[in-house]
Steps between C-alpha positions, in 0.01 A plus 500: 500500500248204609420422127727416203262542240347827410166541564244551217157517362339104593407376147433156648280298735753369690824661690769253645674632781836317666506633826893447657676714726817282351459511172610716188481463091811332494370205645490188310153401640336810417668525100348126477167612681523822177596231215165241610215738598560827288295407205225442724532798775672767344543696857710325700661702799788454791416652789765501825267693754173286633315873574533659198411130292169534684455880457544396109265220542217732667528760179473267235141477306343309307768254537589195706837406618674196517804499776830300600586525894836375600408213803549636838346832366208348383392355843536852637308675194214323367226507812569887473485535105282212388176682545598728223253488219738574225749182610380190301771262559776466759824255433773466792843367350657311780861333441408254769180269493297632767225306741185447450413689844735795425293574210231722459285343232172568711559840545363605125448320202710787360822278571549279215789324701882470592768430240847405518582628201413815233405189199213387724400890536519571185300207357219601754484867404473422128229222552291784735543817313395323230181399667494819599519687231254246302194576782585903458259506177265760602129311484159762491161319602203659440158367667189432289343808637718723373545340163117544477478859502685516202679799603890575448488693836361207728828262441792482705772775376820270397246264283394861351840635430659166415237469200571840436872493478448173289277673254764791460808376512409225194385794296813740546802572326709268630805686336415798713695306796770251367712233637803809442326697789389180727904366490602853567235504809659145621873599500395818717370260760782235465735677476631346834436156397706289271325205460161696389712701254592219352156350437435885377761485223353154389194640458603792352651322236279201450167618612242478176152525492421138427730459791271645733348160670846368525589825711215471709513161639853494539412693836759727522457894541222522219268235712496648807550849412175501260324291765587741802383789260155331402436414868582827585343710215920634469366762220881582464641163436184370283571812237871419526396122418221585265732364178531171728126477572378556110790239418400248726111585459598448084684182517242294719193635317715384159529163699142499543383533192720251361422255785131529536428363171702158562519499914238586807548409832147462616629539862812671642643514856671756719599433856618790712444654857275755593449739734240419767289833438530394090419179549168587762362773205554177232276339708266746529499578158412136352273617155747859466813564306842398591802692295871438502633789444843442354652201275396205677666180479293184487523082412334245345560294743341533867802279684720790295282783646544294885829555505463878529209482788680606820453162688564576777407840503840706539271795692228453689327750358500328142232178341645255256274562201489267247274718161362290305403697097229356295631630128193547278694420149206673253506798713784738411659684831799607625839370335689169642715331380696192548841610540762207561655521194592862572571466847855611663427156726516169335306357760187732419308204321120565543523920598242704333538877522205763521533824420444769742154549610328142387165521702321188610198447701460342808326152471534296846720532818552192653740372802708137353672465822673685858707689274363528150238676341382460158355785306311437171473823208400516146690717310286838370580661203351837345155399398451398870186772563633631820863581303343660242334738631799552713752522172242790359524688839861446471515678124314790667719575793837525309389673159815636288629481193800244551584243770723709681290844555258207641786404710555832646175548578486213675766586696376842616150327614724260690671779662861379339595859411927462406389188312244684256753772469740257334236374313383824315875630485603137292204558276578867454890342372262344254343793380615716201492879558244576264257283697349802669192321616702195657752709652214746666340177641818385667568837669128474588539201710863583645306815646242296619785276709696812586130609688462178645860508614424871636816640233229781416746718341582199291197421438407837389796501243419197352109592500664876294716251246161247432291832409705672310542142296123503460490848388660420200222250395152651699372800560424657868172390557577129427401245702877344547619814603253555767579191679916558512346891648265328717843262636689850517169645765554173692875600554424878580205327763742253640797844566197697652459765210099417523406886295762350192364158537087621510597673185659220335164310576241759410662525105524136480134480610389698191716300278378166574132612519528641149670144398436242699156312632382531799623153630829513388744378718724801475213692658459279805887562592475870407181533721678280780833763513281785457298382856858433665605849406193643705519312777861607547396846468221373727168629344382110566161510360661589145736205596186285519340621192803431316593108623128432418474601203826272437342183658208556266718497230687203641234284555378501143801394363679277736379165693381600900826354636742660266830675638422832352235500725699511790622852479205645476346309813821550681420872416147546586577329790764841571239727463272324743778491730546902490165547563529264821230245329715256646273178402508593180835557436573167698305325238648642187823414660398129512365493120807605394708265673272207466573554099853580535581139705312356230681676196824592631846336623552454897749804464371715286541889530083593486459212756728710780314872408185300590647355804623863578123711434387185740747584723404868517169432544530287799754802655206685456236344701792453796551127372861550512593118526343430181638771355862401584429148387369657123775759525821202504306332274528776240821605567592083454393506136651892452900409607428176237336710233637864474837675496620609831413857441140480385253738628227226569751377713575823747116512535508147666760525669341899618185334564660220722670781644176591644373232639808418691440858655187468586601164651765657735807381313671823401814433398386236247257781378741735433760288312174408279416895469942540406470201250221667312638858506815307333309400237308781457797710454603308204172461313256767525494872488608726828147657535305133428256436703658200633758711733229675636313182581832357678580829678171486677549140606843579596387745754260297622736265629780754625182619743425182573877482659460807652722730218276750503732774244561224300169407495369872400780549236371185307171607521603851401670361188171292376306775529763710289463254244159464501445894480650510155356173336115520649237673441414741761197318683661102464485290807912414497535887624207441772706194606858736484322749707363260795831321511680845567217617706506170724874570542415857627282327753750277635749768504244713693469728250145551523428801289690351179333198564163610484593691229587237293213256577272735390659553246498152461119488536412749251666301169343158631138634552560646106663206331357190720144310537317650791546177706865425401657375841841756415199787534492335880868489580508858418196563790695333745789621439378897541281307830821449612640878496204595652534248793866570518413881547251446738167573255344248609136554334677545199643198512283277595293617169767410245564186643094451488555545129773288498338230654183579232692419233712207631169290540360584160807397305721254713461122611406473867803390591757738336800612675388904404183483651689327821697809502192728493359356796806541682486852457140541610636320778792717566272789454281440767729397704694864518114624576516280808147275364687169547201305465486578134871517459562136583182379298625640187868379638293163497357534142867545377666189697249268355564616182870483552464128578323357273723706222833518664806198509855668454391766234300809723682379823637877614156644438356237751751622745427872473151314598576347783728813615202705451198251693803516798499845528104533486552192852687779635287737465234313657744381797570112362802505526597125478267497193681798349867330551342214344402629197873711463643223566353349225572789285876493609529133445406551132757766425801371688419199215452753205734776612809604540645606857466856471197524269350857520142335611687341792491837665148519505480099639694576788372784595126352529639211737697739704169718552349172587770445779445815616082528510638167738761673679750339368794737493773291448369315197343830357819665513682184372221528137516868503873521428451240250263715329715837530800333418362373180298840412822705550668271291267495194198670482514867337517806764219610690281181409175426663623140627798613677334804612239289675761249655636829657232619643432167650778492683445857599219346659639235610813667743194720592283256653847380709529839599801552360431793380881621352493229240188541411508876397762397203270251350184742526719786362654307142142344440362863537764637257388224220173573598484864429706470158261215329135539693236791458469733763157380652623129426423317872797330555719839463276637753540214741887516471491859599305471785743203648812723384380788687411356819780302480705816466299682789524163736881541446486830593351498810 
């Protein structure tokens, strides 16, 4: 074991860590180092090994860690560890006084020093965490521009929620969660730690609500704890605490109605540090709002307020900030109070407490010295116009009947899902049984977070207990029993039963156009699910009818920059990207996620499917950089915001998948592709659409590697799937059928493949806009039979319609339309006009380069392979070995050794070497490329084939005429099995066997 303390959910700011490969509990230093600093840092931890202490460091977050390093270890560790953003403060106990030139004070202002004894430690800890912990209060700023729009939606999210939670909590009942529960909560995570269980049982026994400021400042686990959780927007803790806050809230506005009518301060003071980014949007922000948004401790006197300024700075990355308050006494505002008297401290003479969330606006910003900044704000209070408006909003977005059902639904817009579960299940302990109505509600909204959470049986029990609840009190057609059905079609959308769900939606329809107007809000988010139901089922221009007719709604009823807007853009934006209207969809994309930073936390869950439809639109117009960078940005917020098995998840983690394919990294791809099977398999259905999806990609990157069977039996199992959930003409079967056709082609199956691209063909010219650029991979793909069978006119007129359709619906410079050139190319190079061949080779490579960086790097080799073998054809050779050199060079980087399309590489630079006469080094490549193609490419294929009849040729133009007959004879046996019978190249191989044969004879 490294550690002797158990480790825990971090309730705290601060972490101490005593780092000693010596030391143990037992120690006397470390029991005094427990008695001194546990009221103030409740984790303390003994660690013996230096690599895990640093692993433990590097996991923490949200949390800063203060450290002891025995002296010589320090010298050792802290240039390698002090860079670590986490570590706030380093302290070296030394037994000996060490020099001045031994130290390493200049190394980072992280090091608060050497000690010679754990008193001197101790004393330093207590005086920093303390400072700490006092510059932790979360501050909100919010410019003048956005406080004139008067809009809810424009403000930064944690001033938002902060008023929010403030509002709610101080209107609940507070005997809903009691000190009982919190003490019971503490023991669980003390249960390792004396001292704190001590201060536990005190408070379990003495704590009273007009105790609750005495609590609070005595700084133990009830400061920081409720601080950490404020800062943090803990939803868990703050409903745990919620007794605490309404006490606390109680006793200082009690104070401050007594005290306002003999006592005003006229000016208070509060000196802290600030972050640098903080402090620069203060100062940007002179004439805005400025919020503290916990209790905030203050003074009447500014040499008081000094003392807490961090001069000098203990980070660099912090200002001394010295706030000065202008208190308008004839305006009432948020509570303060002067709170000596009740104070654990009898040194507090002069604090003033605020209650959470006292707002003040920013006056003047002005620099008093190197160090020191003063900042001057008038406290707000209600009446202020911009907070008015902003309170009214407020009323709007959380409407229900008591505190806590506001509370939940707080929680479910914040994307907190296991906290608004224990809120509805401690206000259904509250309800009586006959309370049919209340109870249906709260089974309402735990099916609503069972959805969210992707439980969808659960969610559809709970949805089953709410309406059979309301059908004791309203009849069918009623209005509150269409929206818990219209919750239960969401659930059957989200498990990909879209004929149960479009039923659902259709009755519900009726129901609310018999009873509701025309701009009610619960016609909006009907209309909305009904247009996500048809675009899954991919009749899009239904889709569109359907999200319009929801913004219409929308937009009468809600501001231009509020939230609910976003899903409707992000939506719209979908549909545009289906139909390849790629513009458009980009800039749907944006409104949505220019409202969502504005309205939404950093992490929340809406945020990363934004970041994730970005994402898959910049995959789609061969952007795959981009889309990578959008990709981990979603999946970031996704591992912080949902349970590990969420679907939402597995699709970025399938979609990620992709790109790393496409970009050549394979094995990343497919752990992606088995991490969101995993999930799959324990959320959804076996015949959800989802599978299918993730079957297809799967095979894409098992041919990518060159496992061609596994390839084909993934693709074989998507199309399975999508056979018995689609409708017979959808585009997921044309996409089945030209990833099993495409493996027939590789696999020189020629016949089957053609088969299934047409196949292919015929849904996608039924179900898909005439210019749709999937309608063009399907040409080229049949071109490609044709060419491979030697119909060369054929050909050449489905890549012409290809090509057709690639220009009308692609950017210039897309990766697709590369490819289509390359195949003209190809094309005319097997019809010897090499002119034309290496002008369209041209056309691709300069799309290529201005598109490609790591992501399409394999299809600019095939490139390059394929303008080196037109050189040869024309006799330049040095050109040609220049251009498959370039092609080799690029997948001895991407590949592995004995990739299939290796066999193919070497076997154009060994032709090469022998067009030069060569021998040596043709034979050298040649057995490269047979040893390869024997080892993995299927029997009888076309790549291995042709490497064998090279070197047919080959030992034939040496005259050796023995091993040449063996080569000629195996390539003419694949030949015959897989080529038609008036296919060229089987004609050529007969002719050389059989004069070969008579040669030998004679």
């Amino acid at each position: 074991m490294s550690r002797d303390v158990q480790r825990r959910r971090v309730l705290r700011n601060v972490i101490l860590l005593w780092l000693d490969p010596n030391m143990n509990i037992d120690n006397d230093e470390y029991k005094y180092l427990l008695t001194q600093t546990s009221e103030i840092i409740d984790t303390i931890e003994l660690h013996n090994d230096p690599d895990q202490c640093i692993d433990f460091c590097t996991d923490l977050q949200h949390t800063k860690v203060f450290i002891i390093l025995p002296y010589p270890l320090a010298q050792q560790l802290i240039p390698l560890v002090h860079d670590i953003p986490q570590l706030y403060s380093i302290y070296v106990l030394c037994n000996d006084a060490i020099p001045p030139s031994q130290q390493l004070n200049d190394v980072t202002p992280k090091l608060k020093g050497y000690f010679r004894t754990i008193v001197h430690i101790c004393q330093s800890i207590n005086q920093k965490t303390k400072q700490y912990d006092h510059d932790s209060v979360p501050i909100s700023v919010i410019s003048p521009t956005d406080c004139s729009k008067y809009d809810l939606n424009e403000l930064e999210p944690l001033f938002m929620y902060s008023r929010l939670l403030k509002q709610i909590l101080f209107d609940i009942d507070r005997h809903l969660h009691t000190k009982e529960r919190f003490v019971q909560f503490l023991r669980e995570q003390y249960q390792a730690e004396p001292v704190q269980l001590s201060i536990v049982d005190e408070f379990e026994q003495n704590y009273k609500p007009d105790s609750a400021i005495r609590w609070y400042t005595r700084g133990c686990f009830l400061f920081q704890m409720l601080n950490q959780a404020l800062r943090l927007m803990d939803s868990n803790i703050i409903i745990k605490m919620s007794f605490f806050l309404y006490d606390l809230h109680q006793q200082l506005n009690e104070l401050y109605t007594f005290q306002s009518t003999v006592w005003s301060p006229g000016v208070l003071y509060r000196g802290q540090g600030v972050v640098k980014s903080e402090f620069e949007n203060i100062c940007k922000s002179v004439g805005g709002l400025l919020s503290f948004n916990a209790f905030t401790s203050t003074s009447v006197e500014s040499e008081t307020a000094l003392t807490f300024c961090p001069i000098p700075p203990q980070d660099p990355d912090t200002i001394a900030v010295l706030f000065v308050m202008k208190i308008n006494p004839s305006v009432k505002s948020t509570a303060f109070a002067l709170v000596s008297s009740m104070s654990y401290y009898e040194d507090s003479e002069g604090e003033v407490l605020f209650s959470m969330h006292s707002v003040f606006r920013i006056e003047s910003v002005e620099q008093v010295d190197d160090v020191l900044w003063r900042v001057k704000i008038v406290l707000t209070n209600d009446e202020d116009p911009d907070l008015k408006v902003l309170g009214e909003q407020i009323e709007e977005e959380t409407q229900g009947s008591t505190g806590w059902s506001r509370l939940g639904q707080l929680l479910i817009q914040m994307g907190h899902f296991s906290e608004a579960k224990e809120v509805y299940l401690t206000l259904m302990d509250s309800l009586s049984n006959d309370n049919h109505e209340g109870l249906a509600y709260c089974y309402h909204q735990l099916g609503v977070i069972s959805s969210g959470e992707a439980y969808y049986k659960a969610a559809l029990d709970f949805y089953e207990k709410s309406t059979e609840l309301y059908s004791r009190q309203f009849p069918e057609n009623s209005v509150i029993r269409a929206a818990v059905q219209s919750n239960v079609g969401v659930v059957h959308f989200k498990m990909g039963e879209y004929s149960k769900a479009l039923e659902i939606y259709e009755n519900i329809s009726q129901v609310y156009c018999d009873n509701l107007p025309a701009n009610d809000p619960a016609c909006a988010t009907l209309y909305n699910n009904m247009g996500s139901l048809y675009e899954a089922m991919q009749i899009n221009a239904k889709a569109l009818e359907m999200y319009h007719k929801s913004l219409d709604v929308k937009k009468q009823i809600s501001s231009p920059n509020h939230p609910g807007l976003t899903v409707i853009y992000r939506n719209i934006a979908s549909v545009h990207d289906n139909l390849c209207e790629f513009s458009k969809a980009l800039e749907f994309y944006e409104k949505t996620l220019e409202i969502q930073k504005k309205s939404l936390p950093p992490k929340h869950f809406e945020l990363a499917k934004t970041y994730n439809n970005i994402a898959t639109l910049y995959d789609k117009i061969g952007n795959y950089t981009q889309a990578r960078d959008y990709y981990e940005m979603s999946l970031d917020i996704f591992l912080e915001t949902h349970s590990e098995h969420h679907p939402s998840l597995a699709n970025v983690y399938r979609n990620m998948a992709v790109v790393y394919d496409q970009t050549g990294d394979y094995s990343k791809a497919l752990n992606f592709f088995e991490k969101a099977l995993e999930i799959f398999e324990k959320s959804l259905p076996q015949d959800h659409p989802n599978f299918a999806h993730t079957y297809n990609n799967m095979g894409s990157a098992y041919d990518n590697i060159g496992e061609y069977t596994k390839a084909l039996e993934h693709y074989q199992k998507a199309f399975e799937i999508y056979k018995r959930i689609r409708p017979q003409n959808h585009p997921d079967l044309a996409i089945s059928l030209n990833n099993i056709g495409s493996m027939y082609d590789i696999m020189d199956d020629f016949p089957k493949a053609l088969e299934h691209y047409c196949q292919a063909l015929d849904i996608k010219e039924k179900s898909l806009p005439l210019h749709h650029p999937s309608l063009a991979i399907a040409y080229s793909n049949i071109g490609t039979i044709y060419e491979k069978t030697g119909n060369y006119s054929k050909a050449l007129e489905y890549y012409e319609k290809s090509l057709h359709i690639s220009e009308q619906s692609l950017p210039s410079n897309h990766p697709d339309l590369a490819v289509i050139c390359s195949n003209l190319g190809q094309l005319y190079d097997q019809m010897e006009k090499y002119t034309e061949s290496l002008d369209w080779y041209r056309k691709s490579l300069e799309i290529y380069q201005k598109s490609t960086t790591s992501d399409r790097m394999i299809e600019l080799a095939t490139l390059y392979n394929n303008i080196g073998a037109v050189y040869t054809h024309k006799h330049e050779f040095e050109k040609a070995l220049e251009y498959h050199q370039k092609s080799f060079d690029i997948k001895q980087k991407l590949l592995k050794a004995d990739h299939p399309s290796l066999v193919n590489t070497y076997n154009n630079i060994a032709s090469v070497y022998q067009d030069m006469q060569e021998y040596g080094k043709a034979i050298e490549f040649y057995d490269k490329s047979v040893e390869i193609g024997r080892k993995i490419l299927p029997e009888n294929h076309s790549d291995l084939m042709a490497t064998l009849n090279n070197m047919g040729s080959l030992y034939y133009e040496m005259q050796k005429f023995t091993e040449a007959l063996p080569f000629y004879q195996e390539a003419l046996d694949m030949a015959e099995k897989t080529l038609p019978t008036d296919h060229p190249d089987l004609q050529e191989l007969k002719e050389n066997v059989q004069v070969l044969k008579q040669y030998l004879k004679k």
